[in-house]
N, C-alpha and C positions, 0 to 999 in steps of 0.2 A: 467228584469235583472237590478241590480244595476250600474250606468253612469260608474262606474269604470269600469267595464267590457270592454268598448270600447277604457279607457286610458290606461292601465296596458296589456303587452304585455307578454302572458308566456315566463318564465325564457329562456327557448328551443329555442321559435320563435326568444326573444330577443339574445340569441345568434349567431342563424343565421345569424340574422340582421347584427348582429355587423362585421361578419365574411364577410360576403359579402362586407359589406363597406371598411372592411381592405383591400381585394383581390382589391375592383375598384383602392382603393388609390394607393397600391401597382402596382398595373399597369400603371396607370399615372404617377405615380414618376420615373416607370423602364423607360418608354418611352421617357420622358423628357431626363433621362439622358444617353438616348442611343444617343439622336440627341440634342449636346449642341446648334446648332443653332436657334433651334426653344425652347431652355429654357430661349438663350440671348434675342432670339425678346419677349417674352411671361413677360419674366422678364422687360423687358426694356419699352413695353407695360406699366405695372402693376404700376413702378414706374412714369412712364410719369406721365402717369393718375392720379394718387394721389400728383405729383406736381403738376398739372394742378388744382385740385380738393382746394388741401391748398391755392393757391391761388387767386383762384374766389371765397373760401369763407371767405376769410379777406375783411369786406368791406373797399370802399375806399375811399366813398363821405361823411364823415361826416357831419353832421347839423355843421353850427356855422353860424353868424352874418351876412355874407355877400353869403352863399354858395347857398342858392335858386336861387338869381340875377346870379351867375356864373356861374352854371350847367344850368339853361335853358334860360341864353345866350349865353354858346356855344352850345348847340341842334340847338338851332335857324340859326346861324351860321353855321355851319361842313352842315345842309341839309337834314340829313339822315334820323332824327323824323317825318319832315315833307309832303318828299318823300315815306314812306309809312304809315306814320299815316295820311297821309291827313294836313287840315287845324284843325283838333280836337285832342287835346291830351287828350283823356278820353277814357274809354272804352266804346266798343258797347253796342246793344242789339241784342240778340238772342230770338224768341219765342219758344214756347216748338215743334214745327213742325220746324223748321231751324234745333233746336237741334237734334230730332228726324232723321232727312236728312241729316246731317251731318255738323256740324258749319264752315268746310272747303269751302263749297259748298257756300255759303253768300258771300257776297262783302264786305272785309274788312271795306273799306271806308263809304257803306252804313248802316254798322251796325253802326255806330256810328253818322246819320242822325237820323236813328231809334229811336236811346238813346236819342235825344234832345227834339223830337215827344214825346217821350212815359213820360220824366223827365216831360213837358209842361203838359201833363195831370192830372201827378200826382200831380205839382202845383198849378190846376184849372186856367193854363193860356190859352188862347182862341185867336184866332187870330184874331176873329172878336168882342170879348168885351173888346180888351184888345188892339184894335186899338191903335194906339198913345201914348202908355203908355210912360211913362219914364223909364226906367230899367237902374239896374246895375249889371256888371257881375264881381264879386271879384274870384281873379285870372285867368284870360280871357285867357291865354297864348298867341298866336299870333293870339287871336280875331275869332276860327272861329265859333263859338256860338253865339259870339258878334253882327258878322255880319249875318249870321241864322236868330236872332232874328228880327235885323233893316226891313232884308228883308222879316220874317212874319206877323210883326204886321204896317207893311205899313211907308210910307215915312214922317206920322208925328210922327211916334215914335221916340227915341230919346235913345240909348246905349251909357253906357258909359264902357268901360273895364277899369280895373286895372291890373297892374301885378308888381313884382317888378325889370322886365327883362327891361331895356332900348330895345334889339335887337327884345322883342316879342314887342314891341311898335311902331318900326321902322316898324319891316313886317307886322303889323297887320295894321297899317296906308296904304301901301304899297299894301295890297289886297283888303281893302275898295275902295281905290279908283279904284282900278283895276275893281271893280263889280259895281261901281257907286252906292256906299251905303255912302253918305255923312252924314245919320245919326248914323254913328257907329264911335263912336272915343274912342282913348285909352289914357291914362298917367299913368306913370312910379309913385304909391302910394302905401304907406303900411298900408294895408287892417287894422291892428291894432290900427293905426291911421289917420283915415278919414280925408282929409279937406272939405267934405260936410258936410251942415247944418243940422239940426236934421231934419226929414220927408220930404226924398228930393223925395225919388224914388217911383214911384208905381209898381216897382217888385225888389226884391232885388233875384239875382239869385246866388249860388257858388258851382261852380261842381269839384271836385277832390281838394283844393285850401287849406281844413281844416286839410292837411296830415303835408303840410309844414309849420302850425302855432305853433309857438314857446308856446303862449299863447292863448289857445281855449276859456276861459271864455272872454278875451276883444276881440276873432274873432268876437265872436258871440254878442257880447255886442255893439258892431262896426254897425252890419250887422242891427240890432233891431233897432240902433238909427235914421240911415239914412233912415230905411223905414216908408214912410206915414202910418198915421192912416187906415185902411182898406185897406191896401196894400199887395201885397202875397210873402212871400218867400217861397223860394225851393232850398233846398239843396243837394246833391251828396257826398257822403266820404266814403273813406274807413276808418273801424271801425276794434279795434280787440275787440275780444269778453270780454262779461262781468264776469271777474273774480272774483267779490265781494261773490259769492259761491264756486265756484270751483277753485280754486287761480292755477297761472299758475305754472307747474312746471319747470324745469330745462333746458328740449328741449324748449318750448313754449318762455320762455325768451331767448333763445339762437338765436331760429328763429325770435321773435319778433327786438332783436339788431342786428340782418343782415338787414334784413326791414329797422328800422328805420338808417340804417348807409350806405347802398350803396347807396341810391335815397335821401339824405341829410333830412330826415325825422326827426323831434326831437324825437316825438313820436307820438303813434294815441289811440285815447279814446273810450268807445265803445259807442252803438246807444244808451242804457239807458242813460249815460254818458252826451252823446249831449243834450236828452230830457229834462233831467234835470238843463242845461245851461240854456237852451231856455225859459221854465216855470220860471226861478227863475228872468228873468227880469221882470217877470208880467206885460209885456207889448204885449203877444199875446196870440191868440186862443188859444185851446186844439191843442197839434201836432200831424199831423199824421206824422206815423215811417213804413218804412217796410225795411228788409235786400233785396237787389236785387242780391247776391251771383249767382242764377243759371240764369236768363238771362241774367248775364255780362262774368262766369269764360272763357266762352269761350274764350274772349278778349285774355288773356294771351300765352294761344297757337298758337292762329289766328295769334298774333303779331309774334311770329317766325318764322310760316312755312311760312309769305308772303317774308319774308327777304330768307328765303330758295330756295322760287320759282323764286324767281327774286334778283339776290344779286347786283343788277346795283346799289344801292342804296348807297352800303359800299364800293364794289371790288375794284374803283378805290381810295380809301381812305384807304389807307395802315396804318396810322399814329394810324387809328381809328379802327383798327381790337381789338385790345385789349378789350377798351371801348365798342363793338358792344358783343364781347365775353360775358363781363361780365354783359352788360344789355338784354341778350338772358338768361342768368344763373339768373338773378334777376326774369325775367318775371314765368320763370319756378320754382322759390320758392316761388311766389308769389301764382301761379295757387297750388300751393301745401297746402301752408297757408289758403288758402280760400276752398279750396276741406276740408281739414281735421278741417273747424270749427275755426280754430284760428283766421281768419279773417271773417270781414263781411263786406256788401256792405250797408254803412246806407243811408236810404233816409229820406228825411224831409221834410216836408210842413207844413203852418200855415200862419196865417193874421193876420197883426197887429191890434189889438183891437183898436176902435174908442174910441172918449173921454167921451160920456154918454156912453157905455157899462160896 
């Protein structure tokens, strides 16, 4: 039978159809306006809810100059990021049996040990070749990768974090010492422009860091310089996808300027994007690229229900109910963005090329 057959509803049926729809409406409307009380709440419902909606979706943290250093130092500050993100503000990892079993059932905290394990892999970092390294971690937040790190590849390696938070500096100084990790230290530097020498570090590491640069070709230009010859970097970013074929439309740009406007985001480039930064200093490997979208999206939801199951974090922070609303409302257009393709999760590795190579 020709497909039509299945869309095209005889004339008869389709009147039916329609009659029945009139009789339910007609019914609900009668009953509404038999009991005004339950049309005042229904209505008053209806309207809340769409002020509510107009506005969590005006964002409110724009990008400018100084607004990275201000937003995550007050995170750092109020408690709350820290309290249930842990010491890691990145997203976890989930494997496909976590998934399978239920992404709730995981340990918030631990999926995001996981993620630094599994990132170190994918960078060919090794805990025992990689002894003593010198590493840098651009954008560090309050160091807990930082310190991850000191404490994996042993007491003569040597972390340095960056961020451009003064307060993630204070507390990331603050839990080193706390762990007896004297090789992890942080300063308040802008990742755009280094005051390290050119081939300082023997890993150059930046996980989630390339969302809030203003300027991605001197991020990356930055990150290439400081790294020694045979040295490895690895990166982490969220990407939106590449629209050089399929150009985004209307929604995709609508969602794309909430993104980059509520979490002070200028904008984000996609994985080809990056590759292509990176190759055109001609100063490293072949890169590898992979999207990690499905063992991370879970993060996004993870991050609300644990605020759900335990609200001790916010409850007695009234001031900050607002702000906790509207990055509960971010995390969930986030996970939406990346479920439907507009986002991706880029990952990066490569080695900077020696000088006879």
């Amino acid at each position: 039978a020709p497909s039509s057959a299945f869309t095209t509803q005889p004339r008869q049926q389709q009147s039916s159809s329609t009659a029945l729809s009139m009789g339910l409406k007609t019914q609900i409307v009668s009953k509404v306006v038999q009991n005004p009380i339950t049309a005042a709440v229904a209505g008053t419902a209806l309207v809340g809810t769409a002020a509510v909606k107009v506005v969590l979706d005006r964002p409110s943290r724009t990008y400018n100059e100084n607004s990275v250093a201000e937003e995550y130092d007050a995170w750092t500050q109020d408690g709350i990021l820290e309290y249930y993100w842990g010491e890691h503000i990145h997203l976890g990892y989930y494997d496909e049996e976590e998934m399978k079993n239920g992404y709730k059932k995981k340990d918030f905290i631990q999926a995001k040990y996981d993620f630094i394990d599994e990132m170190m892999k994918f960078g060919g970092i090794d805990e025992e070749a990689d002894k003593g390294a010198k590493v840098l971690d651009v954008g560090c937040g309050f160091g807990g990768t930082s310190r991850y790190l000191a404490d994996k590849l042993g007491p003569k390696a040597d972390v340095t974090g960056i961020t451009l938070s003064p307060n993630q500096v204070k507390r990331g100084t603050e839990l080193a010492e706390e762990r007896g990790l004297p090789n992890a230290k942080f300063m308040v530097m802008n990742a755009l422009e280094m005051d390290f020498p050119d081939n300082s570090f023997d890993i150059v590491w930046a996980c989630e860091s390339g969302e809030h640069m203003p300027d991605k070709e001197a991020y990356i230009n930055e990150m290439m310089r400081v790294l020694k010859p045979g040295g490895k970097f690895v990166m982490a970013t969220w990407c939106q996808r590449d629209d050089r074929e399929v150009p985004f439309d209307k929604k995709d740009k609508r969602d794309l300027r909430f993104l980059y406007e509520e979490w002070t985001h200028p904008y984000f480039i996609s994985i080809e994007a990056y590759e292509e930064l990176i190759d055109a200093t001609k100063l490293m490997s072949s890169v590898k690229t992979a999207d990690w979208c499905e063992p991370t999206i879970a993060s996004w939801r993870h991050s609300i229900w644990v605020g759900v199951y335990d609200p001790r974090g916010f409850i007695f922070k009234p001031t900050k109910y607002l702000k906790c609303a509207r990055d509960a409302y971010c995390l969930e257009r986030m996970h939406r963005a990346f479920k439907r393709g507009l986002m991706e999760y880029g990952m990066f590795a490569a080695t900077k090329a020696k000088k006879d190579e």
